[in-house]
Each structure stands twice: as C-alpha cells, then as structure tokens.
N, C-alpha and C positions, 0 to 999 in steps of 0.2 A: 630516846630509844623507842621505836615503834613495837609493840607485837604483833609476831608474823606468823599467820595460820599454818600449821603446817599439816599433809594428811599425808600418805604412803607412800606416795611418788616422792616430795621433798624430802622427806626423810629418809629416801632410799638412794637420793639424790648425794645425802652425807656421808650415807656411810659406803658408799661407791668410792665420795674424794676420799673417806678416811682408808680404805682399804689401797686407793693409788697409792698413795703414801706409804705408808705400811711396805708396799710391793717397795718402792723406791729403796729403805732402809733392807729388805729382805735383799735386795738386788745388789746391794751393797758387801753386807753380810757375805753374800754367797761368793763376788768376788773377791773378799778379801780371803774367803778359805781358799780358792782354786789357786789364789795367787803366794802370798807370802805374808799366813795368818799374823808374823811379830808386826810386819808392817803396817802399824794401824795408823788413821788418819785421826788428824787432830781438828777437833769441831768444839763449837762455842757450845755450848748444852743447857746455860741456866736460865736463859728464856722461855728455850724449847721446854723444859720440864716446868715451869712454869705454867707455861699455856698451855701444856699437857693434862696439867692436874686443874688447869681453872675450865679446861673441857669437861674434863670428869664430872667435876661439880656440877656443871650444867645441861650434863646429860643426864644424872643420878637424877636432879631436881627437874630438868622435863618428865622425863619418866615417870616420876612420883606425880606429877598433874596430870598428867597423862588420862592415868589408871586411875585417881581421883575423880577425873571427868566421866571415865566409862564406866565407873561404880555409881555417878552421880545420876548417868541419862539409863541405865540398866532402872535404878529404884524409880525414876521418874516414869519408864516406861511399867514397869510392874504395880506401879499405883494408878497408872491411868486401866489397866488393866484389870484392877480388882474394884474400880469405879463401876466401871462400864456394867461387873457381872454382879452388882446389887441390883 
C-alpha cells in the first residue's frame, strides 16, 4: 500500500463521492415514503456496514494524523520563531 498525499482538494474530492452516496440512499428513502412506505426493498447489508465502520475507522485515524501533523509544523514553526528573536 502506497501513502497518498492528500490536501483539500482530495479530500473534498471524498467527501463529495461520500455525500453522492448518501444522496443515492436519501433518494431512495424518499421514494419509498412517496410510494408504499411497507414496501421495502431487500438489500444485502453486511458488507456494506462492514466497510462502513472500516471507513469510519480510517477517517477517525486520518484525522487524528492529521491535526498531529498541524500541531507538529505549528511548534516547528513557533520555535524557528523564538530562534530568530534571540
């Protein structure tokens, strides 16, 4: 597995497809109330929730490197700064 840089755009990139998505299931939803709410459709699910919660995990742990990193380059910068003003 390679690590892959990501900055705003990519990441804005994700959560665009996760919100398609989202819209897809909401689109859904909404049909099934306009139409005949008992009539629901039968879907495999234990994948999907699967890969759902091994997202989760992996967005919880981006995140956490994330803000790691920008707590890291913030002290990095604030020591080059109390360098400079000796």
């Amino acid at each position: 597995m390679t690590l892959q840089q990501y900055g705003p755009e990519r990441l804005d990139e994700l959560a665009l497809r996760m919100l398609d998505v989202a819209s897809l299931f909401r689109d859904m939803a909404n049909q099934q109330r306009q139409g005949d709410p008992k009539a629901a459709v039968g879907l495999h699910d234990r994948k999907l929730l699967e890969w759902l919660s091994s997202i989760e995990v992996w967005a919880e742990d981006a995140r956490g490197r994330q803000q790691t990193e920008v707590i890291r380059k913030r002290g990095a910068e604030r020591a080059q700064t109390m360098a400079r003003k000796k």
